[in-house]
Structure formats: C-alpha cells, structure tokens
N, C-alpha and C positions, 0 to 999 in steps of 0.2 A: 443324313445317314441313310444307307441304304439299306435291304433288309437283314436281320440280324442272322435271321435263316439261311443265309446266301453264304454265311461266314466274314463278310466284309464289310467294311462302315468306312465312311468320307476321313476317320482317322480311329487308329488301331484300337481296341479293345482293351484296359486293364487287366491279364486274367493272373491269373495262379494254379499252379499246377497238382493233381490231388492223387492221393492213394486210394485203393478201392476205399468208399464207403461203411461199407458193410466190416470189410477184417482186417483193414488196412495193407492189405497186399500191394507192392508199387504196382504201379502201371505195366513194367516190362513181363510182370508173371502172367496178366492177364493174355487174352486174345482179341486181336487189333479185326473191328466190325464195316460190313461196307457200308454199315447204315450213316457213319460220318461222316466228316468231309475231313481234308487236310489240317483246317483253321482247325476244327473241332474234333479230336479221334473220339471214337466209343468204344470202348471195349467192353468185354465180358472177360470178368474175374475170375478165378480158380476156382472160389466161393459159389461165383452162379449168380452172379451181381451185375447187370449191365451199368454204366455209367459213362460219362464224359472227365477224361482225366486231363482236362482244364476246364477254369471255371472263372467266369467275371467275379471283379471284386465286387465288393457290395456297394461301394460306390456308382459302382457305372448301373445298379440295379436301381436307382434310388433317382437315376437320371437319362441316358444315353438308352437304358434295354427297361423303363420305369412301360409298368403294363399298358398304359394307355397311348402308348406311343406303340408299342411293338406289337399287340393285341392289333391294330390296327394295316401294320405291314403284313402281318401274317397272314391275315385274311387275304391280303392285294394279291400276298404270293401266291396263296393256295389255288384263288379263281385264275392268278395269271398261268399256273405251271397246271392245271389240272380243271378247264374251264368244264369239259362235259360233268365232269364225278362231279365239281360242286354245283352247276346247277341244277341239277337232279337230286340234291341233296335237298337244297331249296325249295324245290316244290314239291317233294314229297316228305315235309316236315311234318304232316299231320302223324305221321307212322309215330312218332316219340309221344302220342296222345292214345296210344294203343293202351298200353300200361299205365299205371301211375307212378311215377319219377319220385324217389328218392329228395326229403327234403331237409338239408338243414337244419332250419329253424325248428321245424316237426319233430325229427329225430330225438335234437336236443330237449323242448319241450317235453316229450313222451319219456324219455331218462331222468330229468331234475325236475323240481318245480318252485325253487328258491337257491340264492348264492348269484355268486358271479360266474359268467361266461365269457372264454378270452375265443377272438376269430383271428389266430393267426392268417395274415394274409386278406387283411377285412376291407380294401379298396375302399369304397365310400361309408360304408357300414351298415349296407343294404338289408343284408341277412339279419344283423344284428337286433335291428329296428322291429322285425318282427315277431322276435321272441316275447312270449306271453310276460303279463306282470307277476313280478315277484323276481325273475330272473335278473339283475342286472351285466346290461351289456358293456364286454373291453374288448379293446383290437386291437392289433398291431398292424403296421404297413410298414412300409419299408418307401414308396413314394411320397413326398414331399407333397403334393398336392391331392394325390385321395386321401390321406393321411388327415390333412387340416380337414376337408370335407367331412371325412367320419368323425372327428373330434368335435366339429359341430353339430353333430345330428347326435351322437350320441350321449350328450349331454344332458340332452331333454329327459332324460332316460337317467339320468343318476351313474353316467358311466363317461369312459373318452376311449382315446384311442391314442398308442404309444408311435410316434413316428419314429424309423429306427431298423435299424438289420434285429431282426425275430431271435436270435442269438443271445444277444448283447442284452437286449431287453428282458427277456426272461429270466437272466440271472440278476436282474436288479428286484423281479418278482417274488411274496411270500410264498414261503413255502407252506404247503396243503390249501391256499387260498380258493381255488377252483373249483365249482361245482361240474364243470363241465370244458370242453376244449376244444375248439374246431380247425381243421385243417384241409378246408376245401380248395380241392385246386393248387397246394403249395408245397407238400413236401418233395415235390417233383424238379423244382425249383429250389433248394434248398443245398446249397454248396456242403453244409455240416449236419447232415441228418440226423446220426447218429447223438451228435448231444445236441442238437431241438429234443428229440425224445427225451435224454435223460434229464432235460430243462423239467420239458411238460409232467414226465412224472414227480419229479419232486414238488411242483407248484399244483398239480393236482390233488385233491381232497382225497380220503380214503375213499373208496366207493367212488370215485368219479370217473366219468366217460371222456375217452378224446374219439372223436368221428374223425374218420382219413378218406380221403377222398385222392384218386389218386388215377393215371391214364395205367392200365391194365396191359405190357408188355406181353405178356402172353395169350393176347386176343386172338382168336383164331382171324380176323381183320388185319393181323399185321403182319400173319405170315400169307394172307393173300394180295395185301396191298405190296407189303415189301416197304421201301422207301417211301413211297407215298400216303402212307400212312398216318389217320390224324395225332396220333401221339408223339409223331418227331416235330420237335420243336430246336432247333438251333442257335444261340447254345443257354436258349430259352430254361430248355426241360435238359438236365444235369441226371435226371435218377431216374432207373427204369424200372418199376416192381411188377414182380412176379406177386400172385398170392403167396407162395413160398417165400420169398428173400423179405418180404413187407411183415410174415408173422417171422421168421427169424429177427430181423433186425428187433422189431417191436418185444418181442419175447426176453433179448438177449437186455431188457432196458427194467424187465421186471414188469412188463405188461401181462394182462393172462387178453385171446385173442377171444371175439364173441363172430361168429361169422353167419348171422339169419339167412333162410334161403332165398336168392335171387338177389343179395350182396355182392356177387363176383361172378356172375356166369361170364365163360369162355367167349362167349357171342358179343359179348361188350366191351367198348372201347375202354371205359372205364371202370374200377372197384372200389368200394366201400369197405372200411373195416372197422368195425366198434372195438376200443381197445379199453381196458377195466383197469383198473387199479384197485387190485383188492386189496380188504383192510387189513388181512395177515401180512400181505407183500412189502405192505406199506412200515409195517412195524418191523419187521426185518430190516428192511433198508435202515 
C-alpha cells in the first residue's frame, strides 16, 4: 500500500460518503477546498465546518489505514515532500521544552480522583497506565493489535480495552459510568462525531470531564503553511475544528465548554478542550 496521503493504495479504499458533520448539510451545499485532492474532496459547509465528504469504512481503519501502519507512511511522506521544514523541525525540538506540554494523564488526574476512565483511541494503553490509583483504566481501539496490547497492560490495573469502531462500543457502554473520558488525537479521525459525543455524554457521570485533544484548523500555521501543513492528514484526519465549530458541535450534545488560558492559542498547531457534564444538564436529558 502506498501512502494513504497520496490518496491511492496498491487496491482501492472502502469509503462512504458523508453529510457535513456538524448540521448535516449534503456535500453539494458546501464549498469544494484546495486543501484536498480528487480521491479525497474537503469542503467547508454553510455551517463553517471543514470536513472530508468521504470517508474509510471502519474496516479499512481497523486494517489497511490501522495507525501503526500509516503513522509510519506519513512520517516518509512528510521528510519525502518537505525534507528542509522537517529537518529543522528535528533539531530544533528542544523549543517544545520551552513551555510545559499539556498532559493527559495529568489533566485527567487533577479533575477525578476515583471511578473509571475510558481512552477512546488508546493504542497500546500507554496514557492509561499512568493515571494515579484509584482511577481505573478503559480504552477503546479500533486496531486489532494495539488493541490486544492495551487489553494486556491494562489488566494489571483492574481495567481492559474494548477492540472495536468507538461508535459501536459506546452504545454497548453504561450509562453515567464514567468518571472521566479522553479523546486525544481522535476525534479528528472519527467518521460520526457527532454521536461519539452524544455516546460520551450519556455514558458520562454527572460532573464528569471528556478532555479533546484535537489539530487546531484555524492555526495561524495553516494559513501560512497552506497544504503543507501538519494537520492535513489524508483521508487520515476526516474533521477540521475550529475552536468555534468544536464548542458548537460539543455545546449542541448538552456539553457546557471550560476553555483555561493557553488551551487553544492561535500559534498552535493543536487545541484542547475540557468538556463538563453538568449535573443539571444531565438531569434534563
């Protein structure tokens, strides 16, 4: 398979074709971007929703585009199409050591300190393993073999990991189970966003946190990059949030939006956003 970025593989791609996101507007209402390619259009909705209106089935996600394969094309492509920008990137990696980095397991920790914790998107279950005692760790993967990995490690831990499309699984999940909910690096990825979220908040506790982690479409990075920008991923990354369309969508799911400062600056490639489940909200629903 060659890279998936490229739009073409040694044999064609499963995909399915989607309505915005966000309001469900067809594709033709939108506006057709030159950020995509033929294989993959991007458009930008009426709404104000970029996205890719096709999308791999979850099959081929699980296999053929499964992260440890295409994580690794990406990379080839990025040094092959753009050799000076990434080796400079490279050796001036200390700059990311300027600040201190936004952490998961931290985040999580400093919001609950007992209950369960699901990592949608948990690869081997790396993140998980680190959250302090008391918290029990779950994950989902959608890979077949990070999947059995985190299932193994998270055990030890009084927890496993669901292998499976994030979708499908969530609605086999209790509802209010969740003390907390993590989604680094995947809602971006996520062909049905909109109901992940209405999943995560029904299987969220009153009072409980989802952290989103998410490449930030409105970086000032990506209107000077252009295409070459670290956030386009083909047809990798499916959703493009604004801080605006990420509290709409979220808001529109019965979330209330928490945004601490240096969450989302412009200057970043990517944003954070703490989403709450309050316990009035929760009783209404």
């Amino acid at each position: 398979m060659t890279n998936p970025s490229e739009g073409t593989t040694a044999a064609p791609l499963e995909v399915h074709s989607r309505n915005c996101p966000s309001c469900n507007a067809p594709p033709e209402a939108g506006r057709l971007l030159s950020y995509g390619s033929s294989a993959w259009p991007m458009r930008q909705c009426v709404c104000g929703f970029t996205y890719l209106d096709k999308a791999p089935v979850y099959a081929e996600l699980s296999s053929n585009l499964a992260w440890e394969k295409s994580f690794k094309q990406e990379s080839e492509r990025r040094l092959r199409e753009h050799r000076v920008s990434q080796k400079l990137s490279k050796s001036t990696r200390w700059r990311v050591r300027l600040f201190k980095r936004l952490n998961m397991p931290e985040l999580i920790a400093s919001s609950c300190s007992s209950g369960d914790v699901l990592d949608i998107g948990c690869a081997t279950g790396g993140h998980l393993m680190k959250l302090p005692d008391g918290l029990r760790p779950f994950g989902i993967e959608i890979s077949q073999a990070l999947g059995e990995a985190a299932a193994a490690a998270l055990a030890q831990r009084g927890g496993t990991a669901y292998i499976g499309p994030a979708l499908d699984t969530m609605k086999k999940l209790e509802t209010n189970r969740f003390s907390a909910i993590a989604m680094r690096s995947y809602l971006e990825h996520e062909a049905h966003p909109g109901p992940v979220l209405d999943e995560a908040f029904r299987i969220l506790a009153p009072g409980g946190i989802v952290f989103v982690k998410v490449p930030n479409y409105n970086s000032v990075n990506r209107y000077i990059r252009g295409r070459a920008w670290c956030g386009f991923r083909l047809p990798d990354h499916l959703n493009y949030f604004t801080p605006a369309t990420l509290t709409q969508m979220a808001t529109s799911k019965g979330f209330a939006i928490e945004k601490p400062f240096m969450w989302c600056l412009p200057t970043s490639d990517n944003m954070w956003v703490r989403m709450v489940k309050k316990p009035d909200t929760a009783a209404a629903a």
